[in-house]
C-alpha positions in Angstrom: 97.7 72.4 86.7 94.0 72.7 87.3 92.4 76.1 88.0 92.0 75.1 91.6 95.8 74.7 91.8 96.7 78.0 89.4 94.4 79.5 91.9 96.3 78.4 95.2 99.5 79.3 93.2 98.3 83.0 92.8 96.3 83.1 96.4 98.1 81.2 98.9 102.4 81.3 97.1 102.6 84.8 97.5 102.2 85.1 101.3 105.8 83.3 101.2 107.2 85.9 99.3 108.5 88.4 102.1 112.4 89.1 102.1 113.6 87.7 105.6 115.0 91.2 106.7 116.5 90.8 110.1 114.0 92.0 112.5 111.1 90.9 110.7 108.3 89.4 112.9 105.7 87.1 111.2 102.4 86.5 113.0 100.8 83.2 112.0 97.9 81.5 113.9 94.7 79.2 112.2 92.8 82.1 110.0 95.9 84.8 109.9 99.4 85.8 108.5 100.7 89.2 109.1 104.4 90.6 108.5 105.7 93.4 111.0 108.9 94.8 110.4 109.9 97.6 113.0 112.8 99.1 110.7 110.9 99.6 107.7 108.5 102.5 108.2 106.9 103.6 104.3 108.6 100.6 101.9 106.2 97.3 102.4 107.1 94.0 104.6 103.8 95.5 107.1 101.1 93.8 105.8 97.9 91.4 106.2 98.5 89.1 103.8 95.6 86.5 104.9 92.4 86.7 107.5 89.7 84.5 108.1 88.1 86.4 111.2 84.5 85.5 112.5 81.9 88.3 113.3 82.5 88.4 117.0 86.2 89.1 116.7 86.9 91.0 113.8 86.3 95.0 114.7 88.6 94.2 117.4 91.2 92.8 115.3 91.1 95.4 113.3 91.8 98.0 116.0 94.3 96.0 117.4 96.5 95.3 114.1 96.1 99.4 113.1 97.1 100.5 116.6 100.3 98.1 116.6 101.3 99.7 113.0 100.1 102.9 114.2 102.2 102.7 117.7 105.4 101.4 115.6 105.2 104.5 113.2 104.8 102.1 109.7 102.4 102.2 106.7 100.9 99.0 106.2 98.5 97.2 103.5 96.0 94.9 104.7 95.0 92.5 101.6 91.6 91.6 101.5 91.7 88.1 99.2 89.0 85.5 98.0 89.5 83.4 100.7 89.0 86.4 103.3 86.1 86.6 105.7 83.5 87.8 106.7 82.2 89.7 103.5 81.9 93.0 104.8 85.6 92.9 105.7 86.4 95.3 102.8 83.1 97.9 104.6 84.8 97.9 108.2 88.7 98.3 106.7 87.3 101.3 104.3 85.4 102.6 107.8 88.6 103.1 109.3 90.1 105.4 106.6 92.2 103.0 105.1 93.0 104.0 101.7 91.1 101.5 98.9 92.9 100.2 95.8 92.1 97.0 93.9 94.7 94.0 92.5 94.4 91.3 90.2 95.3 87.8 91.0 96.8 86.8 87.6 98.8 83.9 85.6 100.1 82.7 82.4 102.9 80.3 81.1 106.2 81.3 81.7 106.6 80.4 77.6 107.5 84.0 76.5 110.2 85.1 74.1 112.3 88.2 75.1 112.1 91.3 73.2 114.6 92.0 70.5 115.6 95.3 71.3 119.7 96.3 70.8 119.0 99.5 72.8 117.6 97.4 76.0 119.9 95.3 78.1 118.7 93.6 81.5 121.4 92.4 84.1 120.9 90.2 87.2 121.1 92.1 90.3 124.1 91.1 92.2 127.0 93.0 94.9 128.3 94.7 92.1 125.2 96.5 91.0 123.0 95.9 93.7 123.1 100.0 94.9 122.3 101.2 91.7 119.7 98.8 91.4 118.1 100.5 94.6 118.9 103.9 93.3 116.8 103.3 89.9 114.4 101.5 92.3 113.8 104.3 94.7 113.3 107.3 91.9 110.9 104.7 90.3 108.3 105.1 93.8 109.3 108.2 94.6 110.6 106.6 98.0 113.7 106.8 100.7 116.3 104.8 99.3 117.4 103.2 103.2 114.7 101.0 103.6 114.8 99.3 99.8 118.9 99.2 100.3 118.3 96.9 103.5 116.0 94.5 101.9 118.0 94.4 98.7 121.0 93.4 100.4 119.4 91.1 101.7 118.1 89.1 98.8 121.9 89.8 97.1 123.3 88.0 100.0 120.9 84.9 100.3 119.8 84.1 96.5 117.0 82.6 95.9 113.9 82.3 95.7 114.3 86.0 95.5 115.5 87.5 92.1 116.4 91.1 91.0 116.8 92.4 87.8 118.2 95.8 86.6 117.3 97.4 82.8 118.9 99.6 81.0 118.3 101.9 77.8 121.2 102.2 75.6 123.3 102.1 78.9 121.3 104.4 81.6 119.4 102.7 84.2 115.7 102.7 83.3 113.4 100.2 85.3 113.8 97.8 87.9 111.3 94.2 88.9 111.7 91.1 90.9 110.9 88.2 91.0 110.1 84.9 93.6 110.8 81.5 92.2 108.8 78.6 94.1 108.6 75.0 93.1 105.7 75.1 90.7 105.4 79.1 89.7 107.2 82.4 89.9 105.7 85.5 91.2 106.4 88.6 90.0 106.3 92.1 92.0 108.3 95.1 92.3 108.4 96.4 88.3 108.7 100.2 87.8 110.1 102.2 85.3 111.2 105.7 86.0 109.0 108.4 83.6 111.8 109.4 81.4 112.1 105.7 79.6 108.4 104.6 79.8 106.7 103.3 76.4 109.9 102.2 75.2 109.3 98.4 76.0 111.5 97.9 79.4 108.1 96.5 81.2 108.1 94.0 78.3 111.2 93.3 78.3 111.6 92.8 82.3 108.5 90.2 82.1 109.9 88.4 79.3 113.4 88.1 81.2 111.6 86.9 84.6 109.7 84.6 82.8 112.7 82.8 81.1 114.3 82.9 84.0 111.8 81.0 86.0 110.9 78.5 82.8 114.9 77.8 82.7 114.8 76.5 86.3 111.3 74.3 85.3 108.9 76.6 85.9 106.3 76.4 84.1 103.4 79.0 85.8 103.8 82.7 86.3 101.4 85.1 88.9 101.5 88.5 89.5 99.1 90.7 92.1 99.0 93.9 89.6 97.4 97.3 90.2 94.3 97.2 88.4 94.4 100.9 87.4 98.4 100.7 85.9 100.1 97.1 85.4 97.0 95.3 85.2 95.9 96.0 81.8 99.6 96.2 80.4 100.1 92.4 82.2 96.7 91.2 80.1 98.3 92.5 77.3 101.4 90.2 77.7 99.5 87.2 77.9 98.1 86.8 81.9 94.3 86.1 83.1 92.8 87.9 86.1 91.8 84.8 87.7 90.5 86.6 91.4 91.0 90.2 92.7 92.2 91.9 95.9 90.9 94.8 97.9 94.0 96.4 99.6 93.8 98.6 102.2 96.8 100.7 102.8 97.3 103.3 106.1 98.6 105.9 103.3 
């Protein structure tokens, strides 16, 4: 692929990446996408994923889509990308007391060996394991296990794109990621290990997997939209370029 078309793989592929919960809304006019999804109040599927607004519009946009969140009681992220407008967009968001953080769009080849590691074993997410798979999941954030369970289900019940995949160390459930396989790259999100296992290679291990997985099914691209304070760094490590980066605004 050309950069141009790695770049559309990491800006534009992963607004498709929502799990199609049941009462999930999606808002999509020239210039916009945005997820709403009444039932899920603090674990993601609320978001601005694109907008294009002109100056005249956007300050009331932007009260409009905080009061809707606001008024349906749900955190939400707004993602400020490249192709985002106007400029300032990032200035009026932070002026509203959204909370700041920054992602990295980046890619590499899915062309990575898995780790050689007797004491790590990684298992596709199916019925069977699917609960502890939101268990793990759920100590990993710190969050309510309901909301995950509903949209885990979900992708054990309809397949893919969507993709889960539960590690363990020497037999205890230690980290948890995802991943979305499209037509010409895979997108990875969701990977957290819980403190007691960290720096023993499951990160590694779960990218390596994902990766295998997606080049098995002729993939050949991977993306990711990491936190540039945590995964970030750890992703360059394992091979991807930060090609762009986010400003994401979250409701806290």
């Amino acid at each position: 692929m050309s950069r141009d078309e790695i770049l559309a793989e990491i800006i534009e592929r992963p607004r498709d990446a929502f799990v199609p919960v049941p009462d999930l809304q999606i808002i999509e006019r020239p210039g916009w996408r945005q997820l709403v999804t009444p039932s899920i109040k603090r674990g993601g599927l609320n978001e601005v994923s694109f907008a294009r607004l002109a100056d005249g519009e956007v300050d009331a946009v932007i009260d409009a889509t905080i009061a809707q969140y606001r008024d349906l009681g749900c955190k939400f992220v707004w993602r400020v990308g490249p192709d985002s407008t106007p400029v300032d967009l990032p200035e009026r968001l932070a002026r509203r007391g959204l909370v700041h953080g920054v992602a990295c769009g980046m890619a590499r080849s899915t062309d990575m060996e898995l780790v050689d590691d007797a004491r790590i074993t990684i298992e596709p997410v199916d019925r069977s394991n699917v609960d502890l798979y939101t268990r793990t999941m759920a100590a990993g954030w710190a969050m309510d296990s309901g909301p995950l369970a509903a949209v885990n289900e979900q992708v054990v019940r309809h397949g893919a794109p969507h993709h889960l995949f539960l590690a363990r160390f020497d037999g205890e459930p230690a980290a948890t990621a995802g991943s979305v396989v499209f037509a010409r790259s895979v997108y990875l999100l969701g990977g957290v290990t819980l403190d007691e296992f960290r720096g023993r290679g499951l990160y590694r291990a779960l990218v390596a997997t994902r990766l295998q997985h997606a080049r098995a099914r002729g993939v050949l691209l991977a993306t990711s939209h990491a936190r540039a304070e945590t995964s970030a760094p750890i992703l360059e490590r394992l091979g991807f370029e930060t090609l762009c980066r986010y400003d994401n605004f979250s409701s806290g």
